[in-house]
PAZAPA-4460 file (N, C-alpha, C; in steps of 0.05 Angstrom, whole numbers, plus 32768, in hexadecimal, padded with zeros to 4 digits):
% residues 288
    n_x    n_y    n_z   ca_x   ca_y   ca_z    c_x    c_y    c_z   seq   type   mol
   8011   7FE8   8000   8000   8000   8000   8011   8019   8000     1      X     A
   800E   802E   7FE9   801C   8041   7FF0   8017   8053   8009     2      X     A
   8032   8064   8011   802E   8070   8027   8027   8091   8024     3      X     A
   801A   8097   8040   8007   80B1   8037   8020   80C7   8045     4      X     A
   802F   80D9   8028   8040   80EE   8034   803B   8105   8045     5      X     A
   8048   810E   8056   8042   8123   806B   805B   812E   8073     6      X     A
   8053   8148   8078   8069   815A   8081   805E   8160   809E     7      X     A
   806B   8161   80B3   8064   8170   80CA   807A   8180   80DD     8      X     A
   806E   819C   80E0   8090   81A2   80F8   8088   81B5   810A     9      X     A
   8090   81BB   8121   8081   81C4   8135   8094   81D9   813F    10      X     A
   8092   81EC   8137   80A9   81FF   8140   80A7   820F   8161    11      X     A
   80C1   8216   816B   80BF   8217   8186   80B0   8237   818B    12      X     A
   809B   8230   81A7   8084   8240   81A9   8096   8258   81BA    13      X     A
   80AC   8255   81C3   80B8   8265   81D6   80DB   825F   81C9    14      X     A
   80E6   827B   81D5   8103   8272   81D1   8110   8264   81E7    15      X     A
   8125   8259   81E8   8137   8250   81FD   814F   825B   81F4    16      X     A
   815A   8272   81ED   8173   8287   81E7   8188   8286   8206    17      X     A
   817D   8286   821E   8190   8290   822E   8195   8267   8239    18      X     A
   818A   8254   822E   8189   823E   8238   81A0   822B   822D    19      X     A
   81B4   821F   8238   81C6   820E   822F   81BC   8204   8217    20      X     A
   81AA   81F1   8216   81A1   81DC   8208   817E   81E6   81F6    21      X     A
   8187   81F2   81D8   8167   8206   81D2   8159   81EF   81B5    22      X     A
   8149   81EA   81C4   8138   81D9   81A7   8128   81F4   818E    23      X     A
   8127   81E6   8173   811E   8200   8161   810B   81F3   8160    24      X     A
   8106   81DC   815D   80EE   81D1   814C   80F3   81B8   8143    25      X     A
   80D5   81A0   8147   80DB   818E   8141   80C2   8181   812C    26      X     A
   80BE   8162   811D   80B4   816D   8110   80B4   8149   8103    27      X     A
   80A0   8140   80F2   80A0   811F   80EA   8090   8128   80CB    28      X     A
   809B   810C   80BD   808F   8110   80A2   809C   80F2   8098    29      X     A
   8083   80E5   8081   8084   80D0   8072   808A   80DA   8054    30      X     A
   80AB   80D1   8050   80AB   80E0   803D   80AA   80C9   8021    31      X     A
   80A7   80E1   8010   80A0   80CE   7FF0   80B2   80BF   7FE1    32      X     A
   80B9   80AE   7FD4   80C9   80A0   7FC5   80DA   80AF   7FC0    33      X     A
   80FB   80AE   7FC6   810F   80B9   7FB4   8118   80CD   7FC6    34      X     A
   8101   80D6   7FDB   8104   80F7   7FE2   8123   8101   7FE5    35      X     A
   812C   8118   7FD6   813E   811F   7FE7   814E   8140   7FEC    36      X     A
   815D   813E   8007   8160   8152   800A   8180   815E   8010    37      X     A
   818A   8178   8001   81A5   817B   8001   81B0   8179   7FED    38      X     A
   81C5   8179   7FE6   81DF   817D   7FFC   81CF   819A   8009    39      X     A
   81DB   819C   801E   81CD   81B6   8037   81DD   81BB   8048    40      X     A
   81E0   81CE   804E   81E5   81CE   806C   81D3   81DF   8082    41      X     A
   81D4   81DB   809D   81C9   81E6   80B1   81DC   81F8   80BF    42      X     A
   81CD   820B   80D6   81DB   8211   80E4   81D2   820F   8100    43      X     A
   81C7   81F7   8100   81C7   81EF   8122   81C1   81CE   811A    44      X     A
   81BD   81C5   812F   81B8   81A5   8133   81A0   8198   812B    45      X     A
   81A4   8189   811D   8187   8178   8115   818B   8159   810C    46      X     A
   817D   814C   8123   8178   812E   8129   8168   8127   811D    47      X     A
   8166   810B   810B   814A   80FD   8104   8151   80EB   810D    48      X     A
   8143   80DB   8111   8136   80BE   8118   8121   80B4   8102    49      X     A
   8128   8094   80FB   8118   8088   80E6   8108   807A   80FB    50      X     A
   80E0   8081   80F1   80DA   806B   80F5   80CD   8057   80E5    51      X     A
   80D2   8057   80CD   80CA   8043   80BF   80DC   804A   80A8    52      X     A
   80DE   8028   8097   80E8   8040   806F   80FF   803F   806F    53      X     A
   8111   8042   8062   8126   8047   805D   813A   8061   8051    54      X     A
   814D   8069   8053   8162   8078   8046   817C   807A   8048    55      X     A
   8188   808C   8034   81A1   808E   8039   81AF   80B0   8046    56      X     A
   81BC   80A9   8056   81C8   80CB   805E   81E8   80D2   8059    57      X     A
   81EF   80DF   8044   8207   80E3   8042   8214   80F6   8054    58      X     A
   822A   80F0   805B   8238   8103   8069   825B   8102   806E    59      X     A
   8266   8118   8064   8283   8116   8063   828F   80FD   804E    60      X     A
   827D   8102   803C   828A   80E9   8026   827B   80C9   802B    61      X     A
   826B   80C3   8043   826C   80AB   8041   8249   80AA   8043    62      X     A
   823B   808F   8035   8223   8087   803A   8218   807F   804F    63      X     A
   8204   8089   8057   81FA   806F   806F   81DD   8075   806C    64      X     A
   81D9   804E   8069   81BE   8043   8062   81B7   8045   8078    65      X     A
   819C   8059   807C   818E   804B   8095   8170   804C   8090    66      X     A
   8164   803B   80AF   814D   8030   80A8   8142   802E   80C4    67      X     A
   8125   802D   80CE   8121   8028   80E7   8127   8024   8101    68      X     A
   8131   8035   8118   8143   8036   812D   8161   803D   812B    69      X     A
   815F   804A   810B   8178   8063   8108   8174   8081   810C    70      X     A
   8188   8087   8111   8189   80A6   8110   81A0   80B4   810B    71      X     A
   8199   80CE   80FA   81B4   80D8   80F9   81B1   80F4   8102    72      X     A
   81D3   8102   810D   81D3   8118   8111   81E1   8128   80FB    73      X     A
   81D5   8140   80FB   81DF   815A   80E1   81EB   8169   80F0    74      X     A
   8201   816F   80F3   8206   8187   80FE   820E   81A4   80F6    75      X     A
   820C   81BE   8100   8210   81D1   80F2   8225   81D9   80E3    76      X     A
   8219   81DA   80C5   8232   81E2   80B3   823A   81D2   80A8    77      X     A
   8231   81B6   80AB   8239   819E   80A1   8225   8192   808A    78      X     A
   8239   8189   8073   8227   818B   8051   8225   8172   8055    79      X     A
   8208   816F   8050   81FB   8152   8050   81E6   815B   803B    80      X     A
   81E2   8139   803C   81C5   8137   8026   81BA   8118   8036    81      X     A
   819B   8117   8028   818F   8102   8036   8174   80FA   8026    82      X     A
   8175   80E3   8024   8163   80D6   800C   8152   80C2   8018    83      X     A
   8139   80BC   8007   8127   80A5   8013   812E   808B   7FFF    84      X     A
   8125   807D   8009   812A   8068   7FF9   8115   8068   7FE3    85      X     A
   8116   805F   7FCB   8108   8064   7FB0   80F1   8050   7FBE    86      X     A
   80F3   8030   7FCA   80DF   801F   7FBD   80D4   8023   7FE4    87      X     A
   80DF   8020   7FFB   80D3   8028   800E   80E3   803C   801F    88      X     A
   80D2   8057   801B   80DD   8076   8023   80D9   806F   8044    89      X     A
   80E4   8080   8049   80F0   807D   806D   80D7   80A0   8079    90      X     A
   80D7   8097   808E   80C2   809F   80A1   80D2   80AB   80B7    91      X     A
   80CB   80CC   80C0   80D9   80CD   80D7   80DE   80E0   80DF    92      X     A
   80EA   80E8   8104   80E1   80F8   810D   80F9   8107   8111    93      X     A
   80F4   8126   8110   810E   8134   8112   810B   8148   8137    94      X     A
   8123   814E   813D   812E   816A   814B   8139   817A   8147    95      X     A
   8135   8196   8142   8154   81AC   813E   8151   81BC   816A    96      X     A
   8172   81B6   8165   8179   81CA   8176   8198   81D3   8179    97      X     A
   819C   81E8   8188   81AE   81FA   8185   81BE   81F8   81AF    98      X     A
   81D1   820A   81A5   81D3   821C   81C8   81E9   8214   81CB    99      X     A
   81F7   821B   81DF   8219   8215   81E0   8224   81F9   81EC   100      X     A
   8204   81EA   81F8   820E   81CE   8201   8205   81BF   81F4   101      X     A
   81FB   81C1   81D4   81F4   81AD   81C4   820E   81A3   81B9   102      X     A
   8225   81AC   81B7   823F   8198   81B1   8240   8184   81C0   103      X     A
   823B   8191   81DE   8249   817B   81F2   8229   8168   81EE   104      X     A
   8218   816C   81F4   8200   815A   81EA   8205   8145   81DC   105      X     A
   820A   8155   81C4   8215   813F   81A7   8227   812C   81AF   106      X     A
   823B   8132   81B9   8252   8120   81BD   824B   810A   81D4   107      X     A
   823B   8115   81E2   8232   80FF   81FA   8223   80EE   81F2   108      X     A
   8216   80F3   81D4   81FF   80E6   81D6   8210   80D5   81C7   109      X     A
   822D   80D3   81C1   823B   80C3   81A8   8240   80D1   8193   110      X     A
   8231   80E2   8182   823A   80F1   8166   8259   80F7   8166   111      X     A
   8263   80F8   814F   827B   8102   8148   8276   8103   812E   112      X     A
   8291   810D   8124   8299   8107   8102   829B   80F1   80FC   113      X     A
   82A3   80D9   810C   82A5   80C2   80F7   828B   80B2   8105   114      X     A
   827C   80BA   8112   8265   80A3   811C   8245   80C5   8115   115      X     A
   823A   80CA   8106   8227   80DE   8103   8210   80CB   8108   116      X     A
   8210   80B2   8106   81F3   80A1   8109   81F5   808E   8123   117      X     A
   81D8   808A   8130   81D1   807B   8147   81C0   8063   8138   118      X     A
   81C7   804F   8150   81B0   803D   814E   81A5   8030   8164   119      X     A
   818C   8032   8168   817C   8034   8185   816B   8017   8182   120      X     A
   816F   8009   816B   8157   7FED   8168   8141   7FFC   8172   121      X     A
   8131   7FE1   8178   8111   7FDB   8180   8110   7FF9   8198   122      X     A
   8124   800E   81A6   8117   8019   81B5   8106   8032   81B2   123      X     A
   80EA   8035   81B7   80E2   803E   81B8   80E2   8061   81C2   124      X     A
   80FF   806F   81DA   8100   8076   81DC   8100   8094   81CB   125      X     A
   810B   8096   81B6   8118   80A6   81AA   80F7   80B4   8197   126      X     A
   80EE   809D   8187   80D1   809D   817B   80B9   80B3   818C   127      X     A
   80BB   80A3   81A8   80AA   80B8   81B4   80AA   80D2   81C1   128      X     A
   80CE   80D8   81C2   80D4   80E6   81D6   80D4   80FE   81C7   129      X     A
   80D8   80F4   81A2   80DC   810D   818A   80BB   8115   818A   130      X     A
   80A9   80FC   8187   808A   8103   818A   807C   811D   819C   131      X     A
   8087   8111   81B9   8088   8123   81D6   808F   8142   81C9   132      X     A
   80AB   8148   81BF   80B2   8156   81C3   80A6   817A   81AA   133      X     A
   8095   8164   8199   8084   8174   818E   8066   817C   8197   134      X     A
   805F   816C   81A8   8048   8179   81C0   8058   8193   81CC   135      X     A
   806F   8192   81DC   8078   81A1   81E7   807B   81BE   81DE   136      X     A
   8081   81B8   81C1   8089   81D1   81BA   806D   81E3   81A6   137      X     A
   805B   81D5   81B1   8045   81DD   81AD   8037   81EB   81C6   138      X     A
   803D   81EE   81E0   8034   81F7   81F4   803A   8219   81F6   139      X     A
   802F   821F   8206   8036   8241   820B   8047   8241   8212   140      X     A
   8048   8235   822B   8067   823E   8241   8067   8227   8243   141      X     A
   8085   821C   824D   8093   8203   824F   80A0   81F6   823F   142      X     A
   8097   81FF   8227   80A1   81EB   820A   80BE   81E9   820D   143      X     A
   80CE   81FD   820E   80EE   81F4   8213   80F9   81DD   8224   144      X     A
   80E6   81DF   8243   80F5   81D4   8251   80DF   81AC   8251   145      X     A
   80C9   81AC   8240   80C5   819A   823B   80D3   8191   821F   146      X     A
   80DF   8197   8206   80EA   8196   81F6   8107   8188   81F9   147      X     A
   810E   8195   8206   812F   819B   820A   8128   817D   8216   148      X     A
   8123   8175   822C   811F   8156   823E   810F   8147   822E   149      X     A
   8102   8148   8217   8108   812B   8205   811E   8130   81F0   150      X     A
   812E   8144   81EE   814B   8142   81E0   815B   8132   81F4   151      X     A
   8160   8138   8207   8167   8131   821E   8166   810A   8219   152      X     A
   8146   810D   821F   8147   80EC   821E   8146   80E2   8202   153      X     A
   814D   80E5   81F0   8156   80E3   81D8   816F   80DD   81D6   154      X     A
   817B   80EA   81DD   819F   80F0   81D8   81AA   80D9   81ED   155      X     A
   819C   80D8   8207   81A8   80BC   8213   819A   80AE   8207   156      X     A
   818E   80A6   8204   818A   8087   81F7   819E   807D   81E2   157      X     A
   81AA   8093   81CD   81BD   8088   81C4   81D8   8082   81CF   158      X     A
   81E0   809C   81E4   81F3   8094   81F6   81EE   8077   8208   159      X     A
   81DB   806C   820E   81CF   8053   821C   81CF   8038   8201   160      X     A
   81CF   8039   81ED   81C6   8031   81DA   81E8   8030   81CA   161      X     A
   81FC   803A   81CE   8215   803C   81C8   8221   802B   81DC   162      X     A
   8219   8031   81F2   8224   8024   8203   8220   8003   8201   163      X     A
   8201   7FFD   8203   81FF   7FE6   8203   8210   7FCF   81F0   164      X     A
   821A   7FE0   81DB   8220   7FC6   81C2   8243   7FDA   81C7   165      X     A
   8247   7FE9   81D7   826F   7FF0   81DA   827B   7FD4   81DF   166      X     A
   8274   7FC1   81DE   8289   7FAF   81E8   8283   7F92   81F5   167      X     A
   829E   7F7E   81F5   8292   7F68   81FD   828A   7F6A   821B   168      X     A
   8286   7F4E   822C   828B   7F4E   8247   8295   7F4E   8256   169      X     A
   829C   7F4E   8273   82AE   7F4B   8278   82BB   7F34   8276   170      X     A
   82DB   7F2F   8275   82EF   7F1F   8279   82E9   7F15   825B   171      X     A
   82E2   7F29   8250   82E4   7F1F   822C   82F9   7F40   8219   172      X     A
   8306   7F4C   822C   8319   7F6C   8227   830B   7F7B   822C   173      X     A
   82F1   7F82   8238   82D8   7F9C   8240   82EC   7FAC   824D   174      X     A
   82E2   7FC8   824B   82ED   7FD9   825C   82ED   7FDA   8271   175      X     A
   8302   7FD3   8281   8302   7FCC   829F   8304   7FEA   82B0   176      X     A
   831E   7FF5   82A7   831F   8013   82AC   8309   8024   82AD   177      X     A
   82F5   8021   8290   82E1   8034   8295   82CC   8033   82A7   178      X     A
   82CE   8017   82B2   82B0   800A   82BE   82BB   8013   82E2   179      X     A
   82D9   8014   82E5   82E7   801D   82FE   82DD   8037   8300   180      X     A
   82E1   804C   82E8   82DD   8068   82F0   82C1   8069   82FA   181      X     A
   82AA   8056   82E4   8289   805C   82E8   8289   805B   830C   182      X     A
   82A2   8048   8316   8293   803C   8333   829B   805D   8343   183      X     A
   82B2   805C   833C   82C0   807E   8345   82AC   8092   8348   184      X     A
   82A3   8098   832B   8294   80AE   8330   8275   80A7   8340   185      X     A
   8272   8090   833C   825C   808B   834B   825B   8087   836E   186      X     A
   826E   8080   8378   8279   807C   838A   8279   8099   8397   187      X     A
   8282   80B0   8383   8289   80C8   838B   826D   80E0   8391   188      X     A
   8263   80D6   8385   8248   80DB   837B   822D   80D9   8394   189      X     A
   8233   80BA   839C   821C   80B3   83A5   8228   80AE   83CB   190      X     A
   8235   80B3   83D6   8251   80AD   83E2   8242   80B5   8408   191      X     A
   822F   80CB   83FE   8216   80D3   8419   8204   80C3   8418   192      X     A
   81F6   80A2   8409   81E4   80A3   8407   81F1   8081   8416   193      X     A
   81DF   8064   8417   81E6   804E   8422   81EB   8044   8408   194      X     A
   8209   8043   840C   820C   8031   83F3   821B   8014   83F6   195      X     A
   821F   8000   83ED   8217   7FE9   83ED   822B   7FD4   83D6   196      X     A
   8237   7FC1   83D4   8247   7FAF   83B7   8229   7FAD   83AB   197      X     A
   8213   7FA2   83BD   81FF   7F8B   83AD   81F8   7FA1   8397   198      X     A
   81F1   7FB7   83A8   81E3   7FCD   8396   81EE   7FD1   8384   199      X     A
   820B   7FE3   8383   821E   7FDE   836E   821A   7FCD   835D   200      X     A
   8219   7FB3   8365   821E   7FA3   8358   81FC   7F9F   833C   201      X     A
   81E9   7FAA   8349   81D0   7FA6   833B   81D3   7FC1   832D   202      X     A
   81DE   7FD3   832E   81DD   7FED   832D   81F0   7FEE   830C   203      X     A
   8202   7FE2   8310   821C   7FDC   82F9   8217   7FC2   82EE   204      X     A
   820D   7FB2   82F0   8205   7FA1   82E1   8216   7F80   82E2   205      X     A
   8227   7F87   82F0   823B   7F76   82F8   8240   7F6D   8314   206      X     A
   8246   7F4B   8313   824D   7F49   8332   8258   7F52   8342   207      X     A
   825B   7F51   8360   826E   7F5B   8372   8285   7F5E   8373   208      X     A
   828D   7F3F   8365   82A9   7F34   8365   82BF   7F37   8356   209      X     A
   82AF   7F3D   833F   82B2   7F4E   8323   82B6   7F69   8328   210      X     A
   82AA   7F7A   8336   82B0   7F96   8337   82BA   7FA0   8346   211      X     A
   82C3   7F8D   8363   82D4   7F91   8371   82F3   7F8D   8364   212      X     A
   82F6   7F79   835C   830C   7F72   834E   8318   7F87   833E   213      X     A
   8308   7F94   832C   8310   7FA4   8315   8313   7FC6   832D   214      X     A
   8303   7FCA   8335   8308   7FE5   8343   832A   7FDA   835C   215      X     A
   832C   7FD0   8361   8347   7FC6   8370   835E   7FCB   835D   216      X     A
   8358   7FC0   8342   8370   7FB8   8335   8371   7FDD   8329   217      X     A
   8362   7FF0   8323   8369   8009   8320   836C   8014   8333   218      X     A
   8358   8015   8349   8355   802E   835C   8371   802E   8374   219      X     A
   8376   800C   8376   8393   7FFD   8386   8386   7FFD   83A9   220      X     A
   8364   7FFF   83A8   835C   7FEC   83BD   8337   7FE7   83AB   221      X     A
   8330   7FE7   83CA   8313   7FD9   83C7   82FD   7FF2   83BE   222      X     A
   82EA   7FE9   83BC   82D5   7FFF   83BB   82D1   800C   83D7   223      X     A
   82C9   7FF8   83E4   82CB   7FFF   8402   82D6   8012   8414   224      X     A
   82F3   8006   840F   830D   801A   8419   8305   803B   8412   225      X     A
   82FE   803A   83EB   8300   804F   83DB   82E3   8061   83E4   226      X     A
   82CF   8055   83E7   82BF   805E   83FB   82C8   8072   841A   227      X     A
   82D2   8062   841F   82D5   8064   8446   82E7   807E   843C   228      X     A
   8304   8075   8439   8315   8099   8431   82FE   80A7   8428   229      X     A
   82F1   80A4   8411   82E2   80C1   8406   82CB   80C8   841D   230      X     A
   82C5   80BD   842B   82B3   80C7   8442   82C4   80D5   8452   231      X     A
   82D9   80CB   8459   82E6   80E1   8474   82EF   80F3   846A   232      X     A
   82FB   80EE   844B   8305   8112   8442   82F3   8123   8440   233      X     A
   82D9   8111   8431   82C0   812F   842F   82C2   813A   8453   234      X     A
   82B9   8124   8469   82B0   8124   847C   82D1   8141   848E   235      X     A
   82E4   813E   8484   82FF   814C   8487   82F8   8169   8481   236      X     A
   82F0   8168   8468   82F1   8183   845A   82D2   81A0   8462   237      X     A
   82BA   8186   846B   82AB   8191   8480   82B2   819B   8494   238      X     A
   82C7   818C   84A3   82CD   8197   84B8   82DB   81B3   84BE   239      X     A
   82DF   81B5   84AC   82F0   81CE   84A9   82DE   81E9   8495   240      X     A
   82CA   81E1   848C   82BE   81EF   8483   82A4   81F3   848A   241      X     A
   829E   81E4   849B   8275   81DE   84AC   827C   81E3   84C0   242      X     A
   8286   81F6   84CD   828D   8202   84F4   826E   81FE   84F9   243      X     A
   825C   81FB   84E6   823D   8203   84F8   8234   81E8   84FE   244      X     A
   8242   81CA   84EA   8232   81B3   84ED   8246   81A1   8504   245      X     A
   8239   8194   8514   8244   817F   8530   8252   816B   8522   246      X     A
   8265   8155   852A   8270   8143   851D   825C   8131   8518   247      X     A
   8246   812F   8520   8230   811A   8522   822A   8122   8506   248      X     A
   8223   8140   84FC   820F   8142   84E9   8222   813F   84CE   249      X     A
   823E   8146   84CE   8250   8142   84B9   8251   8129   84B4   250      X     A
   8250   8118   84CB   8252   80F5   84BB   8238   80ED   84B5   251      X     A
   822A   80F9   84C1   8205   80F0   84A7   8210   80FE   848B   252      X     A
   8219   8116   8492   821D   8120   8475   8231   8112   845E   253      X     A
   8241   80FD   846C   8250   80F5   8458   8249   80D3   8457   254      X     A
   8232   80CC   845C   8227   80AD   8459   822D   809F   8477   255      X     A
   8239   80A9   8486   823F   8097   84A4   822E   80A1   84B8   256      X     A
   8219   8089   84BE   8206   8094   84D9   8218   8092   84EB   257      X     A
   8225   8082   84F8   8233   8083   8512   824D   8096   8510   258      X     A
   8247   80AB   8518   825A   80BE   8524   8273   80B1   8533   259      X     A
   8274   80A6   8547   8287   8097   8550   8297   8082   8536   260      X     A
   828C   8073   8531   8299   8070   8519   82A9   807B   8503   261      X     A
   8296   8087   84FE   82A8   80A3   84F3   82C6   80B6   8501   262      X     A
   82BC   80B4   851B   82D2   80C1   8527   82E4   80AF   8531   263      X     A
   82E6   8096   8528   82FC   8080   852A   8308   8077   8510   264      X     A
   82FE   807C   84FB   830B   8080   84E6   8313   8096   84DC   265      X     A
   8311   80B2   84DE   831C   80BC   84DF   8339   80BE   84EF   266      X     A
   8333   80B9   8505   8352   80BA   851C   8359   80AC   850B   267      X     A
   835B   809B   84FA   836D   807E   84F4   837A   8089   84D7   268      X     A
   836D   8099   84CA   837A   80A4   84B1   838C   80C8   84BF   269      X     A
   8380   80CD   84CD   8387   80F0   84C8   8398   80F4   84F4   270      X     A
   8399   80D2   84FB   83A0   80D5   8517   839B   80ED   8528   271      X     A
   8381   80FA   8527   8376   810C   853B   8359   8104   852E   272      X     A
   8347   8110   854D   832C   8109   8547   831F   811B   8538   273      X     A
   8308   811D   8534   82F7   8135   851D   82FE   814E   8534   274      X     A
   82F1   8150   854A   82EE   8162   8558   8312   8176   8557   275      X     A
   8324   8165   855E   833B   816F   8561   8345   8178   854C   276      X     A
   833D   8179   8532   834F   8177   8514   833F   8199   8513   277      X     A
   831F   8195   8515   8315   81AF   8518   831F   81C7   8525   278      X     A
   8324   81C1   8543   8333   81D2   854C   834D   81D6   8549   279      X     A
   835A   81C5   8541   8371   81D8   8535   8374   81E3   851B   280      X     A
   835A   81DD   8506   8362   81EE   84F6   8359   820B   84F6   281      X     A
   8340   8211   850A   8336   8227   8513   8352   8232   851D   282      X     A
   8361   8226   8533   8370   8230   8546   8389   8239   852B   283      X     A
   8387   8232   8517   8399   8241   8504   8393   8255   84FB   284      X     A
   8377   824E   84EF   8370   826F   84EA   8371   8283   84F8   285      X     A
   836E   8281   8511   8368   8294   851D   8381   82A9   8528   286      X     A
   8397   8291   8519   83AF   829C   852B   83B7   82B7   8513   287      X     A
   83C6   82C8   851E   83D3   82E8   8512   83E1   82DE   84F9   288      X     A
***
């Protein structure tokens, strides 16, 4: 059955000028046999997503066929062209946006010069979030900041979606290093809250035994250890800077309910207790 062509695009009802991240307008259409568009260029950012159909998108000299759960990025100033397929034309949804953190956007989400196309399979994400994001920019007020957060969830999915297929498993060459830093910054991150291997371990996707191992063989101890130090230094650097909070309330503040505890590991890294490290560094300031 032939397919019924349509143009649609929804341009933004408000500006986002003073906003990191500014959507122009987004916008879906079933296009006709052959369609095509370019060579062109733009001067801001514009994403499609296929959802149905086929084509081809040239860019920097090279072809790329795509087809259902592809997408490519255009970026500004960059000469492209883009065609439907003659016998089944490709279907699909676009975004333009702009602002000084759509580079770093782009790059997070994966784009470069030698990778301009995603592939997201069967997920749904991207389809509805471009759908969403033309309600939004149909509203009076809000459209930016509902806009901008299905770019948002757009752009990770391919960063999530990059990820998934980066590599084998473990103890097959996976990045051991990079999966050490994820625990790092997570570790660094979440460090006031009860944290846990099991959790970690459900959290990262990997066993205990496994991620203990690999954070040892970079970090040169345990998670644990790497934990405990980063609590007494935050819990250190309070002390010297919170004269208003008790040692009780600095070690809630840095993930340790028992105060005493806290003030026994501390003595054991910094050999004076919380109370005493405080007063002497007051007792420095204060001196002429």
């Amino acid at each position: 059955m032939e397919k019924s062509f349509y143009y649609r695009v929804v341009p933004a009802s408000e500006e986002g000028a003073e906003m990191p991240l500014e959507v122009l307008f987004a916008g879906e259409s079933q296009t006709k046999p052959g369609h095509r568009l370019g060579p062109k260029v733009h001067d801001f950012y514009l994403l499609h997503h296929v959802l149905s159909g086929k084509g081809e998108f040239l860019c920097r000299g090279t072809v790329h066929r795509l087809e259902a759960g592809h997408s490519f990025l255009i970026e500004p100033g960059q000469l492209v062209s883009y065609q439907a397929d003659s016998a089944d034309p490709w279907c699909y949804r676009w975004i333009a946006f702009q602002g000084p953190w759509a580079p770093h956007a782009a790059a997070a989400a994966g784009f470069d010069i030698s990778s301009p196309t995603a592939d997201t399979g069967r997920s749904s994400t991207p389809r509805l979030a471009l759908k969403r994001s033309m309600r939004y920019l149909r509203q009076p007020a809000g459209a930016q900041l509902g806009a901008v957060a299905c770019l948002h969830a757009v752009l990770a999915e391919f960063a999530a979606a990059r990820g998934r297929g980066a590599g084998p498993e473990p103890g097959e060459g996976s990045d051991d290093g990079g999966i050490a830093s994820q625990m790092i910054r997570y570790l660094s991150t979440q460090f006031a809250e009860p944290i846990s291997m099991e959790g970690m371990a459900e959290s990262f996707g990997y066993s205990r035994a496994y991620l203990s191992r690999v954070f040892k063989q970079h970090a040169g101890m345990s998670p644990v250890s790497f934990l405990l130090r980063l609590r007494i230094d935050k819990g250190r650097r309070m002390l010297r800077e919170r004269r208003d909070l008790t040692v009780e309330q600095i070690a809630s503040s840095v993930g340790l309910q028992d105060a005493l505890y806290f003030s026994r590991q501390f003595r054991r890294f910094h050999g004076e207790s919380p109370t005493d490290y405080r007063e002497s560094v007051w007792h420095s300031l204060r001196e002429p």
